[in-house]
Every structure is written in structure tokens, then in C-alpha cells.
PyMOL Python script that loads the backbone (N, CA, C, O; Angstrom):
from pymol import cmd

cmd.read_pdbstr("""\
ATOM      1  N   UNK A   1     119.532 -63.331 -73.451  1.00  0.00           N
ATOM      2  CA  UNK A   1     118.832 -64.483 -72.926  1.00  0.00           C
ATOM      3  C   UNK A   1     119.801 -65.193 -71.969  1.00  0.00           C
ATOM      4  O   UNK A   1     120.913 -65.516 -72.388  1.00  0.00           O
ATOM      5  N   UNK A   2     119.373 -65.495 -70.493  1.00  0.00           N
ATOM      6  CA  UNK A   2     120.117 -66.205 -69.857  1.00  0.00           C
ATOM      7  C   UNK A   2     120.242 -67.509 -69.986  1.00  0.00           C
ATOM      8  O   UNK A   2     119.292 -68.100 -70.499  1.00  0.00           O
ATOM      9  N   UNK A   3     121.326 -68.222 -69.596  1.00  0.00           N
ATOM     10  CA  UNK A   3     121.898 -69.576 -70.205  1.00  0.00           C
ATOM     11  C   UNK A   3     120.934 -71.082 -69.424  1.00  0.00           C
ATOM     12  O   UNK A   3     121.098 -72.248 -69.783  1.00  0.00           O
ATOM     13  N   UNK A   4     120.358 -70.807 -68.771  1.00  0.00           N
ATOM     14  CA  UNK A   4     119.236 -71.275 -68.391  1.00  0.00           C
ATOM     15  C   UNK A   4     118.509 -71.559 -69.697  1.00  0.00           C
ATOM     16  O   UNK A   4     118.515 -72.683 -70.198  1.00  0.00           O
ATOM     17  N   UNK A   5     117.890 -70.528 -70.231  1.00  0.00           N
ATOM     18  CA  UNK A   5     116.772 -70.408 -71.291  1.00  0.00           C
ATOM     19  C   UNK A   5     117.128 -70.310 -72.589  1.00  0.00           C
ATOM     20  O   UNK A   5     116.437 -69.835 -73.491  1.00  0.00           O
ATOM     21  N   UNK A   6     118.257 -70.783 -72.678  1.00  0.00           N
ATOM     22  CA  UNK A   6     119.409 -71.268 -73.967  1.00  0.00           C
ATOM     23  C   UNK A   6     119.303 -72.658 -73.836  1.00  0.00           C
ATOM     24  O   UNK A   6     118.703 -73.303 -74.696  1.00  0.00           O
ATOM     25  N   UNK A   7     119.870 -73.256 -72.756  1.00  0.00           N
ATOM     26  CA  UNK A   7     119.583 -74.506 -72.400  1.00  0.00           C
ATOM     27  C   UNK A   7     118.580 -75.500 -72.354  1.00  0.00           C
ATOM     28  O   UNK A   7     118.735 -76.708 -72.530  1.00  0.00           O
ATOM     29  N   UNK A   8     117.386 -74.798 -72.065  1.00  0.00           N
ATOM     30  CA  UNK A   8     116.105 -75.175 -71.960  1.00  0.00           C
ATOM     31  C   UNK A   8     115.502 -75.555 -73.273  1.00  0.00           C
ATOM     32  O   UNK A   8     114.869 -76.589 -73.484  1.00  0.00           O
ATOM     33  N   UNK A   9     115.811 -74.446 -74.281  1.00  0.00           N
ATOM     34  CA  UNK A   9     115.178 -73.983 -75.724  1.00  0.00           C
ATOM     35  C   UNK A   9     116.746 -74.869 -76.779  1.00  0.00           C
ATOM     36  O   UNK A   9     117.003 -74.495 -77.924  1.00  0.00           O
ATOM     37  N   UNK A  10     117.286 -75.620 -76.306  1.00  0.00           N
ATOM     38  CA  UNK A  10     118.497 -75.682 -77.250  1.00  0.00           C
ATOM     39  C   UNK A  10     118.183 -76.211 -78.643  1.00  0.00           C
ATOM     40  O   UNK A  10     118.660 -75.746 -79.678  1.00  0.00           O
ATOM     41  N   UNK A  11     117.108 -77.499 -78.544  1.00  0.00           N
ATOM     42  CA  UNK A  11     117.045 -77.841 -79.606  1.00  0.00           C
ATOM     43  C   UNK A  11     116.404 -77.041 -81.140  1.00  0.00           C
ATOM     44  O   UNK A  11     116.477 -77.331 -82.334  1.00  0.00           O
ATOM     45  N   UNK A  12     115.794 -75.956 -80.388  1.00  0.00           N
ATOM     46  CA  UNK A  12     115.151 -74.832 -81.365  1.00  0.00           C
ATOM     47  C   UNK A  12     116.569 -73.749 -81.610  1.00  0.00           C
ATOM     48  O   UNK A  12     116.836 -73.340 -82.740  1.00  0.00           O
ATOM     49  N   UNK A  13     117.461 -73.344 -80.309  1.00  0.00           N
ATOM     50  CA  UNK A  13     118.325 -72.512 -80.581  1.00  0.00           C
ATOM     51  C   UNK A  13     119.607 -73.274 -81.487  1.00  0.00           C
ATOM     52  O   UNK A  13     120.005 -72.753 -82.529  1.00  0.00           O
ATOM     53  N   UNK A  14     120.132 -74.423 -81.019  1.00  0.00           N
ATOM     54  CA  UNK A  14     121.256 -75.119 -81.875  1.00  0.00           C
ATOM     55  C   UNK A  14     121.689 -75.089 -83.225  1.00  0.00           C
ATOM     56  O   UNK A  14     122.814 -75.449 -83.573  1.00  0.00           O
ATOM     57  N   UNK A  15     120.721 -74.619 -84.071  1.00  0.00           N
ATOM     58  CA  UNK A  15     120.667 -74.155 -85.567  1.00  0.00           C
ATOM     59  C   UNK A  15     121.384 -72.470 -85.512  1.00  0.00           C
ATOM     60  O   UNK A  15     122.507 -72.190 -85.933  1.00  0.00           O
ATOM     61  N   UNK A  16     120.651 -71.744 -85.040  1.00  0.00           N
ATOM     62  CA  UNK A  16     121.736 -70.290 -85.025  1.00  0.00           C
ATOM     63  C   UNK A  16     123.052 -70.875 -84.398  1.00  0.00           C
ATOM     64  O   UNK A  16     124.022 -71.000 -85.146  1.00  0.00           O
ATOM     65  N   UNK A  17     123.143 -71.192 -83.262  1.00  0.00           N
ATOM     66  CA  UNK A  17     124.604 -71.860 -82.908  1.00  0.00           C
ATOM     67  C   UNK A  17     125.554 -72.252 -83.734  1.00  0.00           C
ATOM     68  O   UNK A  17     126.729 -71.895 -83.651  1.00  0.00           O
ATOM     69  N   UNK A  18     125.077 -73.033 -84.601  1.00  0.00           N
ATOM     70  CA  UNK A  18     125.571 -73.823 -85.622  1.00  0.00           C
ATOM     71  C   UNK A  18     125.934 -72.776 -86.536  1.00  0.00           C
ATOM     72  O   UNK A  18     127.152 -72.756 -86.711  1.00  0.00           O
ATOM     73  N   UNK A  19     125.161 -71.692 -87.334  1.00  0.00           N
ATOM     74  CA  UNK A  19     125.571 -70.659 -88.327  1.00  0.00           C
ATOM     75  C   UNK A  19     126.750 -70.381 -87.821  1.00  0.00           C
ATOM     76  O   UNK A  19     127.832 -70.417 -88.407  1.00  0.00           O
ATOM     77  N   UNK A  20     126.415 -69.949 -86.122  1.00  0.00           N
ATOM     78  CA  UNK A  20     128.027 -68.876 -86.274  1.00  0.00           C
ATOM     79  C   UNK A  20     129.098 -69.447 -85.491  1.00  0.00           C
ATOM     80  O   UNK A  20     129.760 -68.889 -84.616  1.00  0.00           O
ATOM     81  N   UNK A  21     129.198 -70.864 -86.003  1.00  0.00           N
ATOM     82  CA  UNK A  21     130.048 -71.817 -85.473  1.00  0.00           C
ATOM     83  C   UNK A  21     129.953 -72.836 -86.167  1.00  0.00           C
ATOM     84  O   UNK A  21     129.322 -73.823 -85.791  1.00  0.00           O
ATOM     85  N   UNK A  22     130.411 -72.777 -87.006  1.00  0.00           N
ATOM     86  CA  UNK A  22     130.589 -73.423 -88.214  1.00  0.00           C
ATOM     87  C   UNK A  22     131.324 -74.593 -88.704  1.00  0.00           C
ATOM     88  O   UNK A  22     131.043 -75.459 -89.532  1.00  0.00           O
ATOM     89  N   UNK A  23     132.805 -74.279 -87.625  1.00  0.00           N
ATOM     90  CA  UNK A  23     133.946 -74.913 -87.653  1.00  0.00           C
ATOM     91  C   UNK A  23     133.718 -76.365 -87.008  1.00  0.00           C
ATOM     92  O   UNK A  23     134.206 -77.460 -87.288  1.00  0.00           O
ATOM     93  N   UNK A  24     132.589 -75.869 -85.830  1.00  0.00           N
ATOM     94  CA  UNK A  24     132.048 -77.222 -84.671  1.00  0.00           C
ATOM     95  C   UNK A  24     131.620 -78.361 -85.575  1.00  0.00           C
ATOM     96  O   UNK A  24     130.821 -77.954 -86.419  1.00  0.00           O
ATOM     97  N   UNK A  25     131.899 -79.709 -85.681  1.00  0.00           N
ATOM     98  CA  UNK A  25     131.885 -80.492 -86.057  1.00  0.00           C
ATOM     99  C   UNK A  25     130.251 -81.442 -85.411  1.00  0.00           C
ATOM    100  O   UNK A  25     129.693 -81.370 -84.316  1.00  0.00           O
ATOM    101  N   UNK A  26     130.075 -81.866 -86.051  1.00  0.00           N
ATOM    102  CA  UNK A  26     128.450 -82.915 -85.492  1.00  0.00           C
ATOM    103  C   UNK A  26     128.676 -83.225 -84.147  1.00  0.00           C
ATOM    104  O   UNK A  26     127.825 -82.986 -83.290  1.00  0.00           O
ATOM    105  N   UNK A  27     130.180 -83.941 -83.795  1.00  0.00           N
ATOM    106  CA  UNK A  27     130.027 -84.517 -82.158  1.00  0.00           C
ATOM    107  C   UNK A  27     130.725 -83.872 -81.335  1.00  0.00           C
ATOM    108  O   UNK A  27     131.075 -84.242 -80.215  1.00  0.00           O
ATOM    109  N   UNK A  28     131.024 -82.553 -82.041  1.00  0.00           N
ATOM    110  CA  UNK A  28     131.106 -81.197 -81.221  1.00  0.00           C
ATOM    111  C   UNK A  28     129.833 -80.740 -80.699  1.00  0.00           C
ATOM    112  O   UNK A  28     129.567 -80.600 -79.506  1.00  0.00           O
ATOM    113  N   UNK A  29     129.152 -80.542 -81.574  1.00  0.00           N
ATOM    114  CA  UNK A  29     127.646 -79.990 -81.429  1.00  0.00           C
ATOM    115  C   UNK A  29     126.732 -80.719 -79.851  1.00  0.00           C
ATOM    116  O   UNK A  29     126.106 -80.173 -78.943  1.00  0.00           O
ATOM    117  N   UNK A  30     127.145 -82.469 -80.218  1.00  0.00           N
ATOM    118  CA  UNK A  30     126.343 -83.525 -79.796  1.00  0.00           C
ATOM    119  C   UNK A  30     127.079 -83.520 -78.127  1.00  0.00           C
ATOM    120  O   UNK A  30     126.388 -83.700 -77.125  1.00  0.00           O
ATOM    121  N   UNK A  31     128.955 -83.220 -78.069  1.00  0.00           N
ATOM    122  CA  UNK A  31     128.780 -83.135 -76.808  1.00  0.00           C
ATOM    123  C   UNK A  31     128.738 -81.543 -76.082  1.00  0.00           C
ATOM    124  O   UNK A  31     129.012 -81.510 -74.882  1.00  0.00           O
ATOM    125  N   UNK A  32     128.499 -80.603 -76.578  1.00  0.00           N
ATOM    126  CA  UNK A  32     128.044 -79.458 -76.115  1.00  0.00           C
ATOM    127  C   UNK A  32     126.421 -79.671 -75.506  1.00  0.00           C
ATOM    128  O   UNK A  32     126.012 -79.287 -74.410  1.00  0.00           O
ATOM    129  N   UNK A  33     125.865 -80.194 -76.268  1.00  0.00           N
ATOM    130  CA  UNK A  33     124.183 -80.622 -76.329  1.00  0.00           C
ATOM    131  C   UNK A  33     123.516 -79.300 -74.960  1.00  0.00           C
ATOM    132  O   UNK A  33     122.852 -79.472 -73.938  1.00  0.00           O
ATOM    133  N   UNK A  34     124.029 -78.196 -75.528  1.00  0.00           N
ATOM    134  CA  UNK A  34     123.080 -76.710 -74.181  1.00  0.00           C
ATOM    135  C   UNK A  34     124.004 -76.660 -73.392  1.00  0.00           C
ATOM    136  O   UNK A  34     123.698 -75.851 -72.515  1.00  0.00           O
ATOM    137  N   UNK A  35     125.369 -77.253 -73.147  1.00  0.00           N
ATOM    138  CA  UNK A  35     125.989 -76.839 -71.947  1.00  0.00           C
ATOM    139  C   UNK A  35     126.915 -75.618 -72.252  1.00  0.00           C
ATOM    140  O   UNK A  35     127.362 -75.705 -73.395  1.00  0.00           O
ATOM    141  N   UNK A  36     127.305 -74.597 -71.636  1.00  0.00           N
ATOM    142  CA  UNK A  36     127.515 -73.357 -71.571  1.00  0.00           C
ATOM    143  C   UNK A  36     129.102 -73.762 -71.938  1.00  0.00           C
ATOM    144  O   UNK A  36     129.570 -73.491 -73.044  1.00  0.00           O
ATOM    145  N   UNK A  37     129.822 -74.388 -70.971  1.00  0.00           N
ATOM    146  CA  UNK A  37     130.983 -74.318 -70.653  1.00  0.00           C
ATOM    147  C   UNK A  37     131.899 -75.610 -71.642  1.00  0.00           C
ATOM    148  O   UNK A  37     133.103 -75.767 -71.845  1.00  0.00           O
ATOM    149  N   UNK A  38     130.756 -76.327 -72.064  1.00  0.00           N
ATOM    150  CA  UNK A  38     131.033 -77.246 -72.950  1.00  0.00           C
ATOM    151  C   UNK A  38     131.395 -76.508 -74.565  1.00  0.00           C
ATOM    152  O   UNK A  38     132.360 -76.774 -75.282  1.00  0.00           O
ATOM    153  N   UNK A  39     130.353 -75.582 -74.818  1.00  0.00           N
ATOM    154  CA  UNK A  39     130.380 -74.576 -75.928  1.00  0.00           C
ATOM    155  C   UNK A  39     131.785 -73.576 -76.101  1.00  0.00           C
ATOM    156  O   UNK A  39     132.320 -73.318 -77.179  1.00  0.00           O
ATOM    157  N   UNK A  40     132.203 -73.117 -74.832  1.00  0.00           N
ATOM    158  CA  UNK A  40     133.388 -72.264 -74.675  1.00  0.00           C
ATOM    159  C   UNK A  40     134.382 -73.280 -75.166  1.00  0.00           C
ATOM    160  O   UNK A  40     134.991 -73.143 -76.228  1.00  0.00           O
ATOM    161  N   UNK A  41     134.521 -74.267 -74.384  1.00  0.00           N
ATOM    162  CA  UNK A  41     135.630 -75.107 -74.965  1.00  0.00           C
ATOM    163  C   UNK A  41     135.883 -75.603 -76.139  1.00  0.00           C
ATOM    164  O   UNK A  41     136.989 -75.434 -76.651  1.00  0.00           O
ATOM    165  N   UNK A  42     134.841 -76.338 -76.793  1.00  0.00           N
ATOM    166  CA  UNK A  42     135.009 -76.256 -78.484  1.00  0.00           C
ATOM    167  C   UNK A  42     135.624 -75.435 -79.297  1.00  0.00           C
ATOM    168  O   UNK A  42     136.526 -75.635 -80.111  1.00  0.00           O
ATOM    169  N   UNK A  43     134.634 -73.806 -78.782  1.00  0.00           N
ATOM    170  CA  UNK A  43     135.004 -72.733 -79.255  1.00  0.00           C
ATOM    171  C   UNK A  43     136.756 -72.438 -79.661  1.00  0.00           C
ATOM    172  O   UNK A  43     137.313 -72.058 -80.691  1.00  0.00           O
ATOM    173  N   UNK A  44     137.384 -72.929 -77.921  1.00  0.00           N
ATOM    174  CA  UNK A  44     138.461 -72.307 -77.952  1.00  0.00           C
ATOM    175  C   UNK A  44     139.465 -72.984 -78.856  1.00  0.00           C
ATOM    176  O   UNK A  44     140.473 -72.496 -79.367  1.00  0.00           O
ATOM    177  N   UNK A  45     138.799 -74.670 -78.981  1.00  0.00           N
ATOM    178  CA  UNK A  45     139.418 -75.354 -80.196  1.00  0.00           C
ATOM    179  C   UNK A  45     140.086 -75.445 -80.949  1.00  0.00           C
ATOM    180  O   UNK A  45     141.224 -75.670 -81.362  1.00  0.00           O
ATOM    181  N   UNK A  46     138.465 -75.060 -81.192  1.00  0.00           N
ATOM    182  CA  UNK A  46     138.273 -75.281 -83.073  1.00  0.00           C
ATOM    183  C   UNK A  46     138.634 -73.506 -83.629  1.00  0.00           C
ATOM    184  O   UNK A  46     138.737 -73.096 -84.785  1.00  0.00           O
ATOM    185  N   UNK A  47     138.706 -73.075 -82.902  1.00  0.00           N
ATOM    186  CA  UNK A  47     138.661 -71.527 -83.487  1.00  0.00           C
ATOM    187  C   UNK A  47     140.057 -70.949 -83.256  1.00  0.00           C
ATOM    188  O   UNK A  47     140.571 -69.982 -83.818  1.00  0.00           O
ATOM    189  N   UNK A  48     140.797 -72.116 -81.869  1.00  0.00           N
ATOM    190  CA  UNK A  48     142.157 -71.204 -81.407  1.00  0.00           C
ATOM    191  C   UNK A  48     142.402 -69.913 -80.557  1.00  0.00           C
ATOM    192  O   UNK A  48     143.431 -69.268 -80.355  1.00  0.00           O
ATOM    193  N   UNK A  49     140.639 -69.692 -79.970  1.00  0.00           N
ATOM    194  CA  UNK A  49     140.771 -68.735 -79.225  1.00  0.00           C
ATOM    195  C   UNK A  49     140.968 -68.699 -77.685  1.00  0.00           C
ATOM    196  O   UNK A  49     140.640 -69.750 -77.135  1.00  0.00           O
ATOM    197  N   UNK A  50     141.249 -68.103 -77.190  1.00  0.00           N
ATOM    198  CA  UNK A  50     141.501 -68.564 -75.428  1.00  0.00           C
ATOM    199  C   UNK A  50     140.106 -68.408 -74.780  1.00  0.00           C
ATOM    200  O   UNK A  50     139.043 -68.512 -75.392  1.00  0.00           O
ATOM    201  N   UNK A  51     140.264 -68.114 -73.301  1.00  0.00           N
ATOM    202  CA  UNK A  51     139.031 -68.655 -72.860  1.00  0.00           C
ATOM    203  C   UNK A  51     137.889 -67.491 -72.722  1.00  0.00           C
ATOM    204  O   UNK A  51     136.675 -67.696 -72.696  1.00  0.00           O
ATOM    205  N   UNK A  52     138.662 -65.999 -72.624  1.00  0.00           N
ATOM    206  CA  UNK A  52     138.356 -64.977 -72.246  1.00  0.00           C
ATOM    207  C   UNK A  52     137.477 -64.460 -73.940  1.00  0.00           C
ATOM    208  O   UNK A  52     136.457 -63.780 -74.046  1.00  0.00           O
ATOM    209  N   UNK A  53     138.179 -64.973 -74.875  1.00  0.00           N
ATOM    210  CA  UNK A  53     137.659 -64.682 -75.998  1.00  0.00           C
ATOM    211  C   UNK A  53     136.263 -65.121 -76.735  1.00  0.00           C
ATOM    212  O   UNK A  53     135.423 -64.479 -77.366  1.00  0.00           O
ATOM    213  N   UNK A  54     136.410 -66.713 -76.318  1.00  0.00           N
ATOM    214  CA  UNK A  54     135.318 -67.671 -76.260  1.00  0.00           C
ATOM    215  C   UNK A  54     134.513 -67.472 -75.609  1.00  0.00           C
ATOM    216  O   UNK A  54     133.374 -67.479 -76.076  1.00  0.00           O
ATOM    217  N   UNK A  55     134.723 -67.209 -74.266  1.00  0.00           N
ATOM    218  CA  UNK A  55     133.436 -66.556 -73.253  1.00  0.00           C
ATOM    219  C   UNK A  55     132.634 -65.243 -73.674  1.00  0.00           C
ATOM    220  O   UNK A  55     131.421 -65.134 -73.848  1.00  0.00           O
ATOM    221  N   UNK A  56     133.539 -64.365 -73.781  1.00  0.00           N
ATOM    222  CA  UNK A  56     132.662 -63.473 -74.606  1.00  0.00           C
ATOM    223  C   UNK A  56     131.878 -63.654 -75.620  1.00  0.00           C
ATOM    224  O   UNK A  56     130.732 -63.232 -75.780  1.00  0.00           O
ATOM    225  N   UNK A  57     132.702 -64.472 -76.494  1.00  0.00           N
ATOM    226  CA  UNK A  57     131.713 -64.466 -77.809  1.00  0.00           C
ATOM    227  C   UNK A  57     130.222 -65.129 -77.735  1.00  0.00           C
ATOM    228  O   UNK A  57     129.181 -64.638 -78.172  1.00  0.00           O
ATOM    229  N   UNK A  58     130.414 -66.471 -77.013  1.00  0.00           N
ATOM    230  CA  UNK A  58     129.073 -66.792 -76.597  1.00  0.00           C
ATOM    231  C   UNK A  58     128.343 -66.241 -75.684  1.00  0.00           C
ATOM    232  O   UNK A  58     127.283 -66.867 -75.677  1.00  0.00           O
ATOM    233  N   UNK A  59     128.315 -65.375 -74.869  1.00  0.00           N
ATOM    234  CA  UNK A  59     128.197 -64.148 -73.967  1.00  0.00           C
ATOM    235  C   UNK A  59     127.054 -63.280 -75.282  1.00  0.00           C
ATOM    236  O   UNK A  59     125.829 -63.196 -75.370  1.00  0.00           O
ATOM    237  N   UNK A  60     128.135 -62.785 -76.095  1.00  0.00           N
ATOM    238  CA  UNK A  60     127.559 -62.022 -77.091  1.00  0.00           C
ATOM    239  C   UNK A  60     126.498 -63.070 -77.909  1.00  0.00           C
ATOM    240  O   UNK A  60     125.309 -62.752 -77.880  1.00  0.00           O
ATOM    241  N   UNK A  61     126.787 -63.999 -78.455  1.00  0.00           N
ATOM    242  CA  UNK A  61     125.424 -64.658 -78.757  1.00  0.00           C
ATOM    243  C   UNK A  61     124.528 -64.766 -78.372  1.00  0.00           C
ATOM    244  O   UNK A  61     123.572 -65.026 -79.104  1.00  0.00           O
ATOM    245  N   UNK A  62     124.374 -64.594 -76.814  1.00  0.00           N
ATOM    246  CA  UNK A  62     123.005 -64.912 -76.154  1.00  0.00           C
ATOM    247  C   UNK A  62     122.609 -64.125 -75.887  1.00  0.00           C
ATOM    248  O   UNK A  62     121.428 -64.353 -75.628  1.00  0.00           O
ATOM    249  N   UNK A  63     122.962 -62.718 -75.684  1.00  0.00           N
ATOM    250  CA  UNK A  63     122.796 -61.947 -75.532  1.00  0.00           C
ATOM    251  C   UNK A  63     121.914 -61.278 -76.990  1.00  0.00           C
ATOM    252  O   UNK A  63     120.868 -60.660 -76.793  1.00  0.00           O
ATOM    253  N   UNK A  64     122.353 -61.437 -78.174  1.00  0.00           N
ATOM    254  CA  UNK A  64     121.794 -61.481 -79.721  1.00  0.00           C
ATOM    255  C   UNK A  64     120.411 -62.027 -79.699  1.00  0.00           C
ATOM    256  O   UNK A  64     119.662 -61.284 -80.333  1.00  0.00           O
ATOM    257  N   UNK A  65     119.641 -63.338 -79.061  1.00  0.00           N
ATOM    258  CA  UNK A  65     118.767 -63.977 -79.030  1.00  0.00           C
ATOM    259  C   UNK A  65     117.924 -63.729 -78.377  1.00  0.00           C
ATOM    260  O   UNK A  65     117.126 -64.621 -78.091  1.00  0.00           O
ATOM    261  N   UNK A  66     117.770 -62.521 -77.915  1.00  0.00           N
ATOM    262  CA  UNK A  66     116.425 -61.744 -77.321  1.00  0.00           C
ATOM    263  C   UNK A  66     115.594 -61.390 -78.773  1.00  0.00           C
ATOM    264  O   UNK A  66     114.515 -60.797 -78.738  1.00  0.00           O
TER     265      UNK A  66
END
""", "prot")
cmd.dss("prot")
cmd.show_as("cartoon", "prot")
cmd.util.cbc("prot")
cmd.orient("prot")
């Protein structure tokens, strides 16, 4: 699914988000609110991963949501 139609649909998608990101805190969640690049950065956080790692992974999530 392109990040457009992640964005669009967030408040229905934000719950799977949330499963496999766990670590993201409420006003993690609240300032990501559908933004792509907002999500990577948390990611790289809260998880300790760099950017290339984070990008993928949410890459691979949206890609999951077909």
C-alpha cells in the first residue's frame, strides 16, 4: 500500500502500527499522526535502529497491508 493510502486510512491503520511498534509511546504515536518520515524517526529511537533499517521496516509494513 502506498504511503498516500496509509496516510489517508491512518486512523483505521494506527492499531496494526501500534502492534508492531510497541515501544512507541502515546505522543509518539500522536506526533507521527500518518506521517511517513515522522514514523522512521521514532522508529530509529525508540528501537536504536538507523535510518536505512527503519525505512525498510516500515517499507515492509506497508507493503504487509495489501
Amino acid at each position: 500500500m502506498n504511503w498516500d493510502m496509509i496516510e489517508g486510512n491512518w486512523k483505521e491503520l494506527s492499531g496494526k502500527a501500534r502492534q508492531r511498534w510497541g515501544k512507541l509511546t502515546d505522543d509518539d504515536w500522536q506526533m507521527v499522526a500518518g506521517k511517513r518520515e515522522e514514523l522512521i524517526g521514532r522508529i530509529q529511537q525508540r528501537y536504536g535502529k538507523n535510518r536505512d533499517e527503519a525505512e525498510k521496516d516500515v517499507d515492509e509494513w506497508g507493503r504487509e497491508l495489501h
